[in-house]
N, C-alpha and C positions, 0 to 999 in steps of 0.2 A: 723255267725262270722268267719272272716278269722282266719285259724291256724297259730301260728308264729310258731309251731314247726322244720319244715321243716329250717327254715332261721335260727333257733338256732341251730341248726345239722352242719350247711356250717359255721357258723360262728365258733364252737368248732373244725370239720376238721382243718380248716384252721390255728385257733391256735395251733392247735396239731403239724401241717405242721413245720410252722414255730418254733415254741419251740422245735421240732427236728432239724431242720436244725441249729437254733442257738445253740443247745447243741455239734452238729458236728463240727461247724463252733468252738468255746469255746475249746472243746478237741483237734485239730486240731492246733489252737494257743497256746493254753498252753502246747504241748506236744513239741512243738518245730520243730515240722513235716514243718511248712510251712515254717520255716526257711532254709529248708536244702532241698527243695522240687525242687526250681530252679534249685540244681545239678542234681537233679534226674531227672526231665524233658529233660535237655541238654543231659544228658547220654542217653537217650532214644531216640533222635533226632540225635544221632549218631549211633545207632544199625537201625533205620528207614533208614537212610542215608544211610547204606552198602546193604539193601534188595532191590531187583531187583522190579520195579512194578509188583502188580499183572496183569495189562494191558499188559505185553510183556510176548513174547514167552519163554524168555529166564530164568523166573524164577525156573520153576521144572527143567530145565539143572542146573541153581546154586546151588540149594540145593542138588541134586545128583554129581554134579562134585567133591564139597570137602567138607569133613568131618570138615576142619576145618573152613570153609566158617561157616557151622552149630553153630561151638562149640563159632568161635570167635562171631558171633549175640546174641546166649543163653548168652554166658558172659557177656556181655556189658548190656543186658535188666536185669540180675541178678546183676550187680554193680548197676543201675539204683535203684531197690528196696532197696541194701543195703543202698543207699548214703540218704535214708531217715530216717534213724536212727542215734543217736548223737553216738550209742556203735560202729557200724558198719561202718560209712559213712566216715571215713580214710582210710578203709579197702576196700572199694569202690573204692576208688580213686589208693590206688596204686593197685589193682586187673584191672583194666580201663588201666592201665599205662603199666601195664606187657604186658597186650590182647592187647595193641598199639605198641608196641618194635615188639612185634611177629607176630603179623596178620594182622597191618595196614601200620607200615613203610615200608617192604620193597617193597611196592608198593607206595612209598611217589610222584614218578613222574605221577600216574594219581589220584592221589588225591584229591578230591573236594575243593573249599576255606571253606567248611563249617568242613570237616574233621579237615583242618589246623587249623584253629580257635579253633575248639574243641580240638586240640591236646596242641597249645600254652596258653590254659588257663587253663582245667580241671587239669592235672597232678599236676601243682602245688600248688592245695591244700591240694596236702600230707604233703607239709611240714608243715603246721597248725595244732596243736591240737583237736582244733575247728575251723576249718576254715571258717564258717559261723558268728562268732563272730568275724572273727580278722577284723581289721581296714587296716591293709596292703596287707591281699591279696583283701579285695573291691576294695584299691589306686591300687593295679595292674592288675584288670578284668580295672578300669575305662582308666588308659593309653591306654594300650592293647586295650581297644574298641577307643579312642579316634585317635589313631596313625593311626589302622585302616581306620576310615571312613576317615581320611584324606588321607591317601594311596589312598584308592579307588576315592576320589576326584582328587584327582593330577592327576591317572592314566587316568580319563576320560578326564580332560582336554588337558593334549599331547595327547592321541586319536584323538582329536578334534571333535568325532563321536555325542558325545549329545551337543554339543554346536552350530552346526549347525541344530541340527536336526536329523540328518542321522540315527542315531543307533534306536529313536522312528520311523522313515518313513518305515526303514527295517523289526522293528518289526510289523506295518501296514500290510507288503504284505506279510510277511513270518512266521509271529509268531503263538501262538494257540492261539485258542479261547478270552480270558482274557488277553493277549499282544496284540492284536486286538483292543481293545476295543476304545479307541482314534482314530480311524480308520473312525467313523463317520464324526468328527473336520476337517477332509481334503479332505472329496469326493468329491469337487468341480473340480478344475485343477490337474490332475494326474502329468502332465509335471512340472508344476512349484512347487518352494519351498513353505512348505507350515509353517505357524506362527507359531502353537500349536503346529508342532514338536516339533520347535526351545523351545519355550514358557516349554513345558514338561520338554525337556532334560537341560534345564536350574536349573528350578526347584528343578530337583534331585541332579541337583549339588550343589545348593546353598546351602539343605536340608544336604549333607553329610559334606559338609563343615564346618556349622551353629552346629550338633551336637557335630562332632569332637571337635572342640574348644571349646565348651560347657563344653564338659566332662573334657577335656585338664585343664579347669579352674576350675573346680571340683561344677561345680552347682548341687544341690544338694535339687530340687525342687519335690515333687511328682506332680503336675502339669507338668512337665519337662518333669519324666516319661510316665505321662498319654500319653500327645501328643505325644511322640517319638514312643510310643507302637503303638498309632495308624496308624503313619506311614508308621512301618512296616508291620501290616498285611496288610495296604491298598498294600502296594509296593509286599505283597509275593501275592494278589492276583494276582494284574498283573501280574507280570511277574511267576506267578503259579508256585510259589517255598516255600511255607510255612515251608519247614524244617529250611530252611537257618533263618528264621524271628524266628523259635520259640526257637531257639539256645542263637540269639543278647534278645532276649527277656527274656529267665531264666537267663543268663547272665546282662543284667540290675536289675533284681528284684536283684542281689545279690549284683551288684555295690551300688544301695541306700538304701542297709541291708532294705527293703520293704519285703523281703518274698516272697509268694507265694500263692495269697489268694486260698479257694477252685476251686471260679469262673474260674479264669485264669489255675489253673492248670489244673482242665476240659475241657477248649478251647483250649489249648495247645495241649492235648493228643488228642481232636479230631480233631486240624488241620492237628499232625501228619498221623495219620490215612487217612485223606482223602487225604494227601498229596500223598501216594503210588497209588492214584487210580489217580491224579490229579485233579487239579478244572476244566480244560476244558473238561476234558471228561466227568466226572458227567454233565459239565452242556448241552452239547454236546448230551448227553443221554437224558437229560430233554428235550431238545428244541426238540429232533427225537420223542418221544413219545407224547408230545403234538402238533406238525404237525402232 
C-alpha cells in the first residue's frame, strides 16, 4: 500500500508557507506600513540615484572624495526607513528636505529629471500631518505627474525626433543592450526609413500623452494603475533606467492611496538594486557565459 504520508507533509509545508506569508501580508496592512511604504521606496530611489555604478571606475574615488557625498546617501537611506513609520515619517520628509537644501541643490544644474521630480514632490509632504491619508497632497503627486508626462509629451513632439523615428533608429545603432532591442524590426534596409521606428516613437508618445490627461481628469481605476505600472517597467527596461520607473511608480501607488503591497515593494528594491549594476550588463554577462 502506497504511503500518503509523505504528500500530507507537502501539503501542511505548504499551508504553513502561506499562513505565514498571509500573517505578514495582515500585519503589514494593518500596521499602516504599506501605506506610507511608496515614500519610503522613492526615498530610496533617490539615494540609489546619487551612487556611482558599481560597474565604473569612478565609484571608490566617490566615496573617498567626500565625506559628505557619504553622509548625504546614509541620510537619505535613513529618511527612507524613517518614512515607513506613521511617528516618524514627517520627520523623514523634512530630514530628506534639509539633505536636499545642502547636498543636492547646489548642484541643481546637473541634476537628473528623476532627482527633480523627486525633489518637486517628496518635500511636500511635510506639510501634511499624515500625509499618506490627506486627499490633497494625492490631488497634488496626481497634477505633478500629469503636467509632467504631458511636458515630456510636448517636449518630444517639437523635438520631432520620435515622430519620425529618429531618436528609436539612433537608439538601434548606438544604444545598450536592452535600447537595442527593436533593432531586429529594421535589419532589412539600413539606408532607408524604417516603419517600427516611426510605429515605436509614436507609441510612446501617444502613451505619455494618454496618461497625462488621464490623471489631469483624475481617473482613478486600479486597472489604470495596473496597466500604467506595466508600462513603466516595460519602458525602464528598455531604455535600462529602472530608477526613473520605480520613482513614477511609488509615487502612483500614492496618487490612487493603493499602498504598497509586499510583492511590489520587493520588486521595487530589487529593480533598484539591479538597476546600479544595469540590465545590459547583467545580461551582457549572461549571453558571455553561456557562448
Amino acid at each position: 500500500m502506497r504511503s500518503s504520508a509523505p504528500h500530507t507533509v507537502d501539503h501542511a509545508s505548504d499551508g504553513m508557507s502561506e499562513k505565514t506569508e498571509s500573517k505578514l501580508s495582515r500585519k503589514y496592512h494593518e500596521s499602516g506600513v504599506r501605506d506610507r511604504a511608496p515614500l519610503s521606496v522613492a526615498l530610496l530611489s533617490v539615494a540609489i540615484q546619487e551612487l556611482p555604478s558599481p560597474m565604473g571606475s569612478g565609484i571608490k574615488l566617490a566615496f573617498q572624495e567626500s565625506l559628505i557625498f557619504v553622509l548625504m546617501v546614509g541620510g537619505i537611506l535613513l529618511c527612507a526607513l524613517l518614512a515607513a513609520s506613521a511617528r516618524t515619517s514627517r520627520l523623514a520628509v523634512a530630514l530628506f528636505t534639509a539633505i536636499a537644501v545642502i547636498a543636492i541643490m547646489p548642484d541643481w544644474t546637473s541634476n537628473a529629471n528623476h532627482t527633480w521630480l523627486a525633489l518637486w514632490t517628496i518635500p511636500v509632504a511635510v506639510l501634511f500631518r499624515e500625509w499618506w491619508n490627506s486627499d490633497l497632497y494625492s490631488f497634488y503627486l496626481r497634477a505633478t505627474l500629469g503636467i509632467v508626462m504631458i511636458a515630456a509629451f510636448s517636449q518630444k513632439v517639437m523635438a520631432g525626433t520620435y515622430l519620425d523615428g529618429f531618436y528609436i533608429e539612433f537608439l538601434n545603432a548606438t544604444g545598450s543592450t536592452t535600447e537595442r532591442m527593436f533593432s531586429i524590426l529594421c535589419s532589412g534596409d539600413p539606408t532607408g526609413p524604417c516603419v517600427f521606428n516611426q510605429m515605436i516613437g509614436i507609441f510612446i508618445l501617444a502613451w505619455q500623452l494618454i496618461v497625462g490627461v488621464l490623471l489631469l481628469l483624475g481617473l482613478n481605476s486600479l486597472i489604470f494603475l495596473a496597466i500604467e505600472i506595466a508600462f513603466l517597467l516595460g519602458a525602464g527596461v528598455f531604455a535600462d533606467e529602472m530608477n526613473f520607473q520605480v520613482l513614477n511608480i511609488a509615487l502612483l501607488c500614492i496618487v490612487f492611496r493603493f499602498g504598497m503591497p509586499l510583492w511590489l515593494g520587493a520588486l521595487s528594491i530589487a529593480l533598484l538594486v539591479i538597476d546600479l549594476f544595469t540590465i545590459s550588463t547583467l545580461v551582457d554577462l549572461v549571453v558571455s557565459h553561456v557562448g
